[in-house]
C-alpha positions in Angstrom: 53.3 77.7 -32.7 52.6 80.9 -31.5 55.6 82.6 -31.7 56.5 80.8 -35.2 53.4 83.0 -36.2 54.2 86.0 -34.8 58.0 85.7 -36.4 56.6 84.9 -39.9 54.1 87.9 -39.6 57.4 90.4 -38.7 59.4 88.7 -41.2 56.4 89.7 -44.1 56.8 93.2 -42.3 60.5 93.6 -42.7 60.0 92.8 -46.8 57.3 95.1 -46.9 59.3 97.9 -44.9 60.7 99.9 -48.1 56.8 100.4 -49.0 55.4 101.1 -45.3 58.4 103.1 -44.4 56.8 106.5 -44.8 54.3 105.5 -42.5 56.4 105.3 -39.9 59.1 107.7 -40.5 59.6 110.8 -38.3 61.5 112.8 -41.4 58.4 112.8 -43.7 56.4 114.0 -40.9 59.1 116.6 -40.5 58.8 117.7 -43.8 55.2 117.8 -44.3 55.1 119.8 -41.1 57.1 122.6 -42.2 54.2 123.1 -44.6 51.7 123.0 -42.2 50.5 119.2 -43.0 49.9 116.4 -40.8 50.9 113.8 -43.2 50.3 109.2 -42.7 53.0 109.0 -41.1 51.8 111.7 -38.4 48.3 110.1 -38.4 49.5 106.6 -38.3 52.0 107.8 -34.9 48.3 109.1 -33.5 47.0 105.8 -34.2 49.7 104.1 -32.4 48.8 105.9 -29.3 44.6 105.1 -29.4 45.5 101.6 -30.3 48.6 101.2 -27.4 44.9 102.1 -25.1 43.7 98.4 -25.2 46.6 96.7 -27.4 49.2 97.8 -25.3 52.7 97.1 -27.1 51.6 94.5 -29.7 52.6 96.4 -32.8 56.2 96.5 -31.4 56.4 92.9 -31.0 54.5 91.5 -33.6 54.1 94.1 -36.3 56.8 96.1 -36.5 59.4 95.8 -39.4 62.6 97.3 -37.5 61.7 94.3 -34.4 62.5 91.5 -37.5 65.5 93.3 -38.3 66.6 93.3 -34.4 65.3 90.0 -33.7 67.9 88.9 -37.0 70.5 91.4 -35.2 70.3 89.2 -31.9 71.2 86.0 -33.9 74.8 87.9 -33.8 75.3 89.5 -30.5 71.8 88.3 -28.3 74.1 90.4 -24.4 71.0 91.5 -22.5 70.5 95.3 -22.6 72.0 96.5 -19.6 72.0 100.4 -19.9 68.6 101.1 -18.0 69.6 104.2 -17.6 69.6 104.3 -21.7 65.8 103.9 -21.4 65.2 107.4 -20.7 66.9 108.9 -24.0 64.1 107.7 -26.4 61.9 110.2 -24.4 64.6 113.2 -24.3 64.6 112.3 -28.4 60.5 112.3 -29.0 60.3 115.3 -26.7 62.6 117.4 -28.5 61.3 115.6 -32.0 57.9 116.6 -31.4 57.8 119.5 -30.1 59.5 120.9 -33.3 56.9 119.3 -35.1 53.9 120.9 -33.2 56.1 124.4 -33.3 56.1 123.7 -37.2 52.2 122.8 -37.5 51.9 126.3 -35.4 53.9 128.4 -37.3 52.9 127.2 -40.7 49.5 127.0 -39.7 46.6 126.7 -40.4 46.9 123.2 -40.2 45.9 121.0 -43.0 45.7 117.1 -43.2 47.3 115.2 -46.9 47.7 111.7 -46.1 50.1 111.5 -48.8 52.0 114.5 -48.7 55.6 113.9 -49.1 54.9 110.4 -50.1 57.5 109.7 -52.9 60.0 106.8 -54.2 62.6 108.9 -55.1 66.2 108.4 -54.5 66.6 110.2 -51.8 63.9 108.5 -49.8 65.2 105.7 -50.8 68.9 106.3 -49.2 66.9 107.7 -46.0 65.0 104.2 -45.6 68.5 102.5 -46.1 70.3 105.0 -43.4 67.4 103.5 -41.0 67.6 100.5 -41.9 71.2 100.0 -41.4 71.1 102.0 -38.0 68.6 99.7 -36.5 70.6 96.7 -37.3 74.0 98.0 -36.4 72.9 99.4 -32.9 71.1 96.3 -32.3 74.2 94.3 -33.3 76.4 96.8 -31.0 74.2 97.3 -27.6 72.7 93.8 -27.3 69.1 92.7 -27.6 66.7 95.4 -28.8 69.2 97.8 -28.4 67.3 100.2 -30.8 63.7 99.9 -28.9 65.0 100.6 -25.5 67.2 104.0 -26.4 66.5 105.4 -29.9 62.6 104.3 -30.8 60.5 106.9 -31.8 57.3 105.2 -31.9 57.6 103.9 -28.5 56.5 107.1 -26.3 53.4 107.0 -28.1 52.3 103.6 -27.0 53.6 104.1 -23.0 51.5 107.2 -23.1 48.7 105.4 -24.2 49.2 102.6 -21.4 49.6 105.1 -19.2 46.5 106.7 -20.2 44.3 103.3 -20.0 45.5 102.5 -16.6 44.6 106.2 -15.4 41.3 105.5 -16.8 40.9 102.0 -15.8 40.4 101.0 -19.5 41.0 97.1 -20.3 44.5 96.6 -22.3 46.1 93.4 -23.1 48.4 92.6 -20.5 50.7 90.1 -18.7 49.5 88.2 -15.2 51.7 85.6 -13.2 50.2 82.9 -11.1 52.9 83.8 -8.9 52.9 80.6 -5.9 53.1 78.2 -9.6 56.6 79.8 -10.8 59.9 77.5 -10.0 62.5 80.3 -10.7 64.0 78.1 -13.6 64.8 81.4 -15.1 63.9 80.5 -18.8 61.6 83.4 -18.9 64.3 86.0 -18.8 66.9 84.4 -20.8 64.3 84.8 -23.4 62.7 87.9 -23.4 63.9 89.8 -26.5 64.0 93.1 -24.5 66.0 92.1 -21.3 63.6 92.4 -18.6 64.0 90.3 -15.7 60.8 88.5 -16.0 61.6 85.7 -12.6 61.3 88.8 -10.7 58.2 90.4 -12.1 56.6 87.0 -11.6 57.7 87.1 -7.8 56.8 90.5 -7.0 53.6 90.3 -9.3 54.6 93.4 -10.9 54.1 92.0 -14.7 53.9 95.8 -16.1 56.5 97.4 -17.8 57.0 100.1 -20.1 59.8 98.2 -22.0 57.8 95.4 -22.3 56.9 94.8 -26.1 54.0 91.4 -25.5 55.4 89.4 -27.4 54.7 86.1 -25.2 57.9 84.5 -25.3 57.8 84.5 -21.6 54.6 83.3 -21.7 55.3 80.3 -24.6 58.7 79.4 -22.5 57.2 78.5 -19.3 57.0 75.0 -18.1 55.1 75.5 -15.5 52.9 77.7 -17.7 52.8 80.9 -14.8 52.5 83.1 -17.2 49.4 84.1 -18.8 47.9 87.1 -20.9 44.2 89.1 -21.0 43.2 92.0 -21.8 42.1 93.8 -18.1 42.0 96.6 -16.6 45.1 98.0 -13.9 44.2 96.3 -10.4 45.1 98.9 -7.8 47.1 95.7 -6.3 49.1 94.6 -9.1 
């Protein structure tokens, strides 16, 4: 039930994505930056990060319009991801992404906040949304599972930072624990994760944190054995 929930809820997202693109699109932020505007889109990224504090990765697995359109993708090609080393590119990307966008904001300063600014429906936003569009579904269909969120994802750095920063700061954040002497090693739980990660041996090692992890509970709504649960606590200096 739960994950025929969360599915419907990203399906509604992926018809609403030509509307709630600019929200979430690093080219309008671009734009408004070389005018010395932090625009929604640049606010909304912000709240990303706050949010990712206590609600982890929820928005990639359950709100997200691009995970419906990857999730649809895997229907075609569902190969695990297997290029960990890929991980690390998303990061070069955001780096280099944001730092021209602070360099902007500085050197078109002073800084000034329009929450709509470069909102439009014109064509050429239009083709830009279908560019992205297509490009999340064909690397998806290309690489495997998730393709997109492991390598390309530009929101994704945000939210890992803001893990990161709730777990140096011992803040509670919804996360995944494993009643580890319970699991049977039937390996369901990886065959179903939508983002490749070899659950079995998280669950062994207790280790159920990862940054590639997107808590969406399919692991946790697989299980037999039920091993698998979710709360929102705070880093334990043993886990």
């Amino acid at each position: 039930m739960k994950q025929k929930i969360r599915k419907g809820i990203l399906t509604y997202s992926a018809l609403l994505f030509s509307l709630t693109f600019f929200f979430m699109s690093p080219y309008v932020i671009i734009m408004s930056a070389t005018n010395g505007i932090a625009n929604g889109s640049a606010l909304f990224f912000g709240f990303l990060l706050l949010f990712s504090i206590v609600g982890s990765r929820l928005f990639c697995g359950w709100l997200y319009p691009g995970s419906a359109i990857q999730e649809q993708a895997a229907h075609s090609n569902s190969k695990a991801w297997n290029g960990k080393w890929k991980n690390s590119s998303k990061y070069i990307i955001w780096f280099f992404w944001l730092a021209f966008v602070v360099f902007l904001w500085i050197s078109n300063g002073p800084l000034a906040v329009n929450f709509f600014s470069m909102y439009s429906l014109d064509s050429h936003i239009f083709v830009i949304y279908m560019i992205v569009v297509t490009l999340i579904y064909i690397f998806a269909l290309a690489t495997g599972k998730r393709g997109m969120c492991h390598s390309l994802c530009w929101m994704a750095p945000f939210m890992i930072i803001g893990e990161k920063c709730a777990d140096l700061l011992h803040i509670p954040r919804f996360r995944l624990k494993a009643e580890t002497e319970n699991c049977i090693s039937c390996g369901r739980c990886s065959k179903k994760c939508p983002m490749s990660l070899d659950v079995v041996e998280m669950v062994k090692t207790n280790q159920m944190d990862s940054n590639e992890c997107i808590s969406c509970l399919e692991c946790a709504d697989i299980c037999p054995k039920q091993v698998i649960k979710f709360a929102s606590t705070p880093k334990l200096n043993d886990n």
